[in-house]
N, C-alpha and C positions, 0 to 999 in steps of 0.2 A: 568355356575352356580357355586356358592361357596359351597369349601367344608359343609359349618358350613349349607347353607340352603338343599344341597343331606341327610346331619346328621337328619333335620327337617324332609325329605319327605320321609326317610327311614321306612316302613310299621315295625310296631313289630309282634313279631313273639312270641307266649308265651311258644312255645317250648323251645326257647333258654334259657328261664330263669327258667324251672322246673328243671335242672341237677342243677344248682345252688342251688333253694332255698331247693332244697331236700337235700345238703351237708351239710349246714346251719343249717336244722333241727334237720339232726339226732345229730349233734355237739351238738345245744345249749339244745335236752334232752336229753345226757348222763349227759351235765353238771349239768342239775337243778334239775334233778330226785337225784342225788349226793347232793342235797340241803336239802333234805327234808328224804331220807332214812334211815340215821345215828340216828333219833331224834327216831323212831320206835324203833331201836333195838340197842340204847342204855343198856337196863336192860339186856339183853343177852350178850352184849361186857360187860360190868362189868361184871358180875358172869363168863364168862370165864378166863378173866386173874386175875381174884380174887384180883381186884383191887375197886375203891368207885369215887363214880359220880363226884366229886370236880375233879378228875385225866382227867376220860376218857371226862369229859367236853369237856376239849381243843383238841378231836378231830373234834367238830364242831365250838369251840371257832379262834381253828388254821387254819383251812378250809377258815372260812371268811374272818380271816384278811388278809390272804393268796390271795385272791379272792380282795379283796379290793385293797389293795397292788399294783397291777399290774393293775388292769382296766387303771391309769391312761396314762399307757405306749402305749395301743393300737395303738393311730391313730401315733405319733411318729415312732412307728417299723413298724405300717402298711406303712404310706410313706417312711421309709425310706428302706427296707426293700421285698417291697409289701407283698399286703391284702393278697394273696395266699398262698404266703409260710409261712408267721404267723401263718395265721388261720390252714395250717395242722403241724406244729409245735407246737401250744400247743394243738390242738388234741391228738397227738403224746406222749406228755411230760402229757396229763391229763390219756390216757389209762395205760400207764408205770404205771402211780404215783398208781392206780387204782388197774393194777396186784400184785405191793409191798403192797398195802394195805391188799390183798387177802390173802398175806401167811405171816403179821404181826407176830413176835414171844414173842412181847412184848407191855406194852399201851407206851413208848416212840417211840419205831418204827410203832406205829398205827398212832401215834400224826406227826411224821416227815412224814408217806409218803401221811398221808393227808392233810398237810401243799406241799407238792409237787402236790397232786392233784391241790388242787388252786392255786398257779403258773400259771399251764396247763392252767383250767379251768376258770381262771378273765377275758381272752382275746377275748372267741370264741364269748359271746354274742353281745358285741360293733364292735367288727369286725365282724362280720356274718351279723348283721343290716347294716353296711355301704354298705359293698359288696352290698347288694340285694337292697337296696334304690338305689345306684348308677345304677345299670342296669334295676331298672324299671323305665318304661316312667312315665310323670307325673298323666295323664288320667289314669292310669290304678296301682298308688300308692298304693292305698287303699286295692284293690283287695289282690294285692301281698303282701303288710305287715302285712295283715289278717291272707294268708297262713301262715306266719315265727311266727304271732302270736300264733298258737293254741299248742306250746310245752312250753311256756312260761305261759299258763295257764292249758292245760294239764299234763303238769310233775309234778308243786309240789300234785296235787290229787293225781295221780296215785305213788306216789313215797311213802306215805305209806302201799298201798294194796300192791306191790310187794315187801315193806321188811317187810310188816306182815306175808305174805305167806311164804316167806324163812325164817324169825325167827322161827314160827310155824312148820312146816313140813319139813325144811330143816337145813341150816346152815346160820349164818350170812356172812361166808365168802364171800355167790353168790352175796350178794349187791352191790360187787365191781368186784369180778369176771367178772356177767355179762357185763361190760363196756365193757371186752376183745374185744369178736366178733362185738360188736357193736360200738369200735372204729377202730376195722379195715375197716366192711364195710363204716365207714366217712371217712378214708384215702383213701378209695379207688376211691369213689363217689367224694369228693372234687379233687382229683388226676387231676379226666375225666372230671369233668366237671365247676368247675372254673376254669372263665378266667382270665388269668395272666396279674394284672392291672399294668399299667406301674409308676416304682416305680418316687418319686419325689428328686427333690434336696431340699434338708433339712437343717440345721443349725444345727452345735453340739447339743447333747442333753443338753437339759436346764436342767443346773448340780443342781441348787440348787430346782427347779422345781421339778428334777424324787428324788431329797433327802425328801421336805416337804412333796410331796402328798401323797405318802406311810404311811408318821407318821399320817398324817391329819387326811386320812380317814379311817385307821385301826383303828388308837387310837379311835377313835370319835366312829365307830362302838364298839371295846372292849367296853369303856367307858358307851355306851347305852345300849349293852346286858347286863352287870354285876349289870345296875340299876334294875335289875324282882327282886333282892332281895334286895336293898337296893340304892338309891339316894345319900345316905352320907356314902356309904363304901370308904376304902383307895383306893379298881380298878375303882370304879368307877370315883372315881371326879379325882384319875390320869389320867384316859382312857380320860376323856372331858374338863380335864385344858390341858392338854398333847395335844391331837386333837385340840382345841380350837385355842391355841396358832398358831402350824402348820399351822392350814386355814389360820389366817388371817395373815402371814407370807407368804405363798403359795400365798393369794390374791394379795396382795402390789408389790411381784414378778414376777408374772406372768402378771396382768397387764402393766409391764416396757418393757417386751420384746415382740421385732415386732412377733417372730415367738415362744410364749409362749406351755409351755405340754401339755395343757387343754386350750382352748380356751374360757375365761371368758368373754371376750367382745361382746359373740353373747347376753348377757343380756340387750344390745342396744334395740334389737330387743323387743317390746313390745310382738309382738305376741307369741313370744318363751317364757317369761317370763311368760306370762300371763297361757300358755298352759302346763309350767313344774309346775309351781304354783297347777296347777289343778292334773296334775300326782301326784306331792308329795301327797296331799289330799289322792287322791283314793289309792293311797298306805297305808299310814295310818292306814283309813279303811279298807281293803280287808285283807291287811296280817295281821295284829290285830286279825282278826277274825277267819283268818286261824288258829291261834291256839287257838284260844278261842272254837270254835269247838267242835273239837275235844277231846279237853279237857273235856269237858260239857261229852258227850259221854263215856267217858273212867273213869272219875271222879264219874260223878252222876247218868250215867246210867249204870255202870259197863261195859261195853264192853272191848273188847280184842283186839289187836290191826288191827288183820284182817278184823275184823267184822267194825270196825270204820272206815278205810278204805273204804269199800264195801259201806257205808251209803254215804261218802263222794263223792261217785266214780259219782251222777247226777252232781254234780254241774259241774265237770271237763266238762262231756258230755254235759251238756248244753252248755257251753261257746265251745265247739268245733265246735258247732254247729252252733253258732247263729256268731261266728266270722265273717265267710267268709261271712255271710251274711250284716257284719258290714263294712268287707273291702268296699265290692260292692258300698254300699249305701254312704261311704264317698266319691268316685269319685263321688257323685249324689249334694250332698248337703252337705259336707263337716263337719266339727266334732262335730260343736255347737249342732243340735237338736241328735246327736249321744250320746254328752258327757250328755245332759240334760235329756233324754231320759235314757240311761246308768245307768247314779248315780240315779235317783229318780227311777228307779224297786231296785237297789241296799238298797237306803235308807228303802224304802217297807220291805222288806227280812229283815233285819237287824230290823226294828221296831218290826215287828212278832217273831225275837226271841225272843227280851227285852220282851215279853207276855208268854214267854215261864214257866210249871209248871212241879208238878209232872205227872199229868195226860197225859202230851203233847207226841201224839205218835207218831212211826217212821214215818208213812207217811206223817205230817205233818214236820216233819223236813229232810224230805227227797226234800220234794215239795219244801219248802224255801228255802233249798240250789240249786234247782235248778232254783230258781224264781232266785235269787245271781248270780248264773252262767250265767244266761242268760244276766241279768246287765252288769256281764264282759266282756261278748262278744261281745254284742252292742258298747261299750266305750272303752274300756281299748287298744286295736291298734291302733284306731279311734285319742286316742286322742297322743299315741306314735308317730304316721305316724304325726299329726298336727304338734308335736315338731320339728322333723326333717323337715319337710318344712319350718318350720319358720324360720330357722338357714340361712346362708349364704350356697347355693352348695357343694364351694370348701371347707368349712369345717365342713363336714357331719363326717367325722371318729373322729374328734376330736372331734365333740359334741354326739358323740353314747359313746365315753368313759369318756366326764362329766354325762352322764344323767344315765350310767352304775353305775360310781364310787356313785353320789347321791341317785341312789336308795338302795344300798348295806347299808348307813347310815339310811335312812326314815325305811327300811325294820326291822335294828336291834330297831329303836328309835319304830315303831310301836309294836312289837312284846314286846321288855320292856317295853313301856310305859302301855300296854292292860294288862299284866300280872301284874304289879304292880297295878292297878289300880280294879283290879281282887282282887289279894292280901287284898289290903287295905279294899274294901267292905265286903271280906268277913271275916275278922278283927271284922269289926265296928257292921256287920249284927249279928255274935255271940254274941254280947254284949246285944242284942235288942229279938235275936228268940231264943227261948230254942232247938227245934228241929234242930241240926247241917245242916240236909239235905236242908232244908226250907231256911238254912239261906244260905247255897252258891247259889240255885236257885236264890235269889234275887240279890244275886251278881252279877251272869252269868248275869241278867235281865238288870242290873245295865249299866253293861261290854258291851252289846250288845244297848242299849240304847245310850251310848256314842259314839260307832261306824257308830250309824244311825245318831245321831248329824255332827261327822265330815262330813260322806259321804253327807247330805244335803248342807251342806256345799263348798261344791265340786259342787253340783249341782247348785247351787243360783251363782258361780262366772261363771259357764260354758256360761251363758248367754252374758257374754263379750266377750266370742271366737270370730274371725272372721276369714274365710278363708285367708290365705297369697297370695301374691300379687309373682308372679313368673315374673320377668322382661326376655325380650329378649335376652339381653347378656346372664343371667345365664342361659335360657332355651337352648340356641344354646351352650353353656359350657359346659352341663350337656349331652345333645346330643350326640356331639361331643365326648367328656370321653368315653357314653357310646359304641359307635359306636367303637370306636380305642382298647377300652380295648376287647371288643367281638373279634377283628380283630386280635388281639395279643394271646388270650386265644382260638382261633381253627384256 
C-alpha cells in the first residue's frame, strides 16, 4: 500500500486539531480586539497627554498600516521560515509592542509602539487560517473553520464593552495591558500544541514584490480612511494615487515571477474569484455598519460608550452561536444556500434599520442586531472556508495572506465610504428638516439603506457559487502534508 493512499485511510482524530485551533484563537482575538478597542477610548487617551485627535489619530491610523504592511509577507516567512515559529514570533513581538503601549509616556511613543503592535499582529491571522485549513480534513472543513471563525466576529463586538468598562471604571492603560497574560497563555498553548510544519525551499525574496506591496496596501488603506472627511484632500488622493500606482506595479511584477509574494494567478480560478468577489461585498456591508451603529447609538441616542457596547454585545452572541452551526452545514451542502441564505437575513436587518425613528426602541434594535449576527454566522466562514478551497492546496498560505492584505483595504474603503456617505446625507438632510435630530435620523436611514442595497447585492451574485471540485492528486497532497506535519509536530 502507498504511502499517499495509508495518508487517505488514516481515520481523523478531532482531538488533534483542538490544541491547534485553540492557539490560533486565542492569537487571532488578542489581535482583533486590538482592532476595535483604541476607537472607544480614544477621548480618554486625548485628554490624558493633553494632546487633539488629529495627533492621537495615528495610533489607529499607524496600527493599520502597520497591519497592512506585513500581511503580505506571511506565506513567504511561513515557508520559508515555518508556520510555527512565525506564528509564535509575532505573537511574541504583538504582546511586547502591547506591554510598551501600556506604560506610553508620550502620544509619539503611543503612536511607535502601536505601529510595533501591528508588525506583531498583520501575520497571526493569515497564518493561523493556513495552519488549521492545512490540518483539517476536507469533510470536516467547515466544521473547523467555523471554530477559528467565532473570534473573528466575536472580538470586534466585544472589543468595545471591554475598553468601555476600563475607560469608565478603570484606566485606559488595561486595554493593552490586558494582552500581557493573554499572550503568554498563546505562547504557551501554540508552544504545545502546533505542529511544526516542515519548512519549504523558497526563492530569494521577491525584492521588488515585499518593496510594492507594503506601499500598495498601506497607502490604499491611509488613502481610504482619510476619505470619512474628504475624497479631494491632499492624504487622501496621495494615500490612492500613491496605493494605486504601487498595485498595479505589484500586479505586472508579480505576475512575471514563477514563485511571486502574493500569489495573484489563483484569480484563474473562477471559483475563488467568484467567492472573494462575494467576501469583498459582505465586507462592505457588515463593517460599514459596524460603525454606523454605534454611532447611531452614541450620537442620537446619547449613550456612553459602555452602555453601547452592552446593546452591541447580541449580535456578537448571535453570530457565535449560529457559526458552528454554519461550519456543520457547509460540509452538508456547501456555501451557495449558506451564503444566500446568510446575506438576505443580513439585508432584512439592515432594511429595518433604514426604518429606523425617533421612537424606535432598544429592543427592537437589539433584536436586529442580533437578526445581523445571525446573518453572520450562517455566511461569513462559510463563504471564507469556500475561498480557500477554491485556491490551489499548495497555495493556501499565500492566498490567507492575499485575502488578509484585501480585506484590511475593503475594511478601511467600507468604513470611509459609510461615513462619508453618512456625512454627506446628513449635510444635504439639514438643508431640507429644520429639526437637526430628525434630520441625522434620516441620514442613519439613508446610511443603513445603502448597506442593505450592497449586501443584497452579495446575495443575488451568491447564486453562482458552486462547490469546488478537489482532484486526487491535491486530496492525497493535502493528506499527505497533513499526516507528515502532525508527525513532525508530536
Amino acid at each position: 500500500m502507498s504511502k499517499q493512499n495509508e495518508a487517505v485511510e488514516t481515520p481523523f482524530n478531532i482531538k488533534t486539531i483542538i490544541g491547534p485551533v485553540m492557539a490560533v484563537i486565542i492569537g487571532m482575538i488578542m489581535v482583533i480586539l486590538d482592532s476595535t478597542v483604541v476607537n472607544v477610548a480614544m477621548p480618554g487617551i486625548v485628554e490624558y497627554f493633553k494632546s487633539d485627535l488629529d495627533t492621537m489619530q495615528w495610533t489607529i491610523t499607524g496600527y493599520t498600516l502597520a497591519l497592512s504592511a506585513v500581511i503580505p509577507l506571511a506565506g513567504w516567512m511561513s515557508d520559508r521560515f515555518g508556520a510555527k515559529r512565525i506564528f509564535l514570533i509575532t505573537i511574541l513581538f504583538f504582546t511586547i509592542g502591547s506591554v510598551l503601549c501600556s506604560v506610553a509616556q508620550s502620544p509619539e511613543q503611543l503612536i511607535i509602539y502601536r505601529i510595533i503592535q501591528g508588525l506583531g499582529g498583520g501575520m497571526v491571522a493569515p497564518i493561523g487560517m493556513a495552519i488549521i485549513f492545512r490540518l483539517a480534513p476536507p469533510d470536516k472543513m467547515g466544521s473547523i473553520m467555523g471554530m477559528l471563525g467565532i473570534p473573528m466576529l466575536l472580538a470586534p463586538a466585544l472589543g468595545p464593552v471591554i475598553s468601555g468598562w476600563f475607560v469608565e471604571f478603570s484606566t485606559w492603560h488595561w486595554i493593552f495591558l490586558i494582552n500581557l497574560p493573554i499572550g503568554i497563555i498563546g505562547l504557551i498553548v501554540g508552544m504545545k500544541y502546533l505542529p511544526n510544519f516542515e519548512t519549504k525551499t523558497v526563492p530569494s525574496l521577491d525584492k521588488f514584490g515585499i518593496i510594492l506591496a507594503p506601499i500598495a496596501f498601506s497607502m490604499l488603506a491611509y488613502g481610504v480612511s482619510e476619505s470619512s472627511t474628504s475624497w479631494t484632500s491632499k492624504e487622501t488622493l496621495t494615500g490612492l494615487i500613491v496605493g494605486g500606482v504601487a498595485l498595479l506595479l505589484f500586479i505586472v511584477v508579480e505576475l512575471r515571477q514563477k514563485q511571486p509574494l502574493l500569489e495573484l494567478r489563483v484569480f484563474k480560478s473562477s471559483d475563488f474569484t467568484r467567492s472573494i468577489l462575494i467576501t469583498w461585498i459582505m465586507q462592505i456591508a457588515l463593517f460599514g455598519s459596524f460603525l454606523i451603529v454605534p454611532l447611531y447609538l452614541q450620537t442620537v441616542k446619547g449613550y456612553g460608550a459602555f452602555e453601547t457596547g452592552l446593546i452591541m454585545l447580541p449580535q456578537a452572541v448571535a453570530s457565535a452561536l449560529m457559526m458552528p452551526i454554519g461550519g456543520k452545514l457547509y460540509d452538508k451542502v456547501g456555501a451557495r444556500p449558506l451564503a444566500l441564505v446568510g446575506l438576505t437575513v443580513i439585508t432584512g436587518a439592515l432594511y429595518l434599520f433604514s426604518t429606523i425613528t425617533l421612537d424606535s426602541t432598544n429592543v427592537f434594535i437589539i433584536l436586529t442586531l442580533a437578526m445581523m449576527g445571525a446573518g453572520m454566522g450562517i455566511s461569513m466562514m462559510a463563504i471564507n472556508t469556500h475561498v480557500l478551497q477554491s485556491a490551489p492546496r499548495h497555495l493556501v498560505s499565500r492566498v490567507t495572506s492575499l485575502t488578509s492584505a484585501a480585506q484590511q483595504v475593503m475594511v478601511s474603503f467600507a468604513v470611509a465610504g459609510m461615513a462619508g456617505f453618512l456625512t454627506s446625507s446628513t449635510k444635504d438632510y439639514m438643508t431640507k428638516i429644520a429639526n437637526p435630530l430628525e434630520a441625522m435620523i434620516s441620514a442613519y436611514g439613508d446610511t443603513f439603506l445603502l448597506a442593505a442595497g450592497i449586501a443584497l447585492a452579495g446575495a443575488v451574485l451568491s447564486i453562482i457559487l458552486r462547490k469546488p471540485v478537489v482532484s486526487d492528486i491535491d486530496q492525497g497532497e493535502l493528506d499527505e502534508e497533513a499526516k507528515s506535519s502532525m508527525m513532525v509536530g508530536h
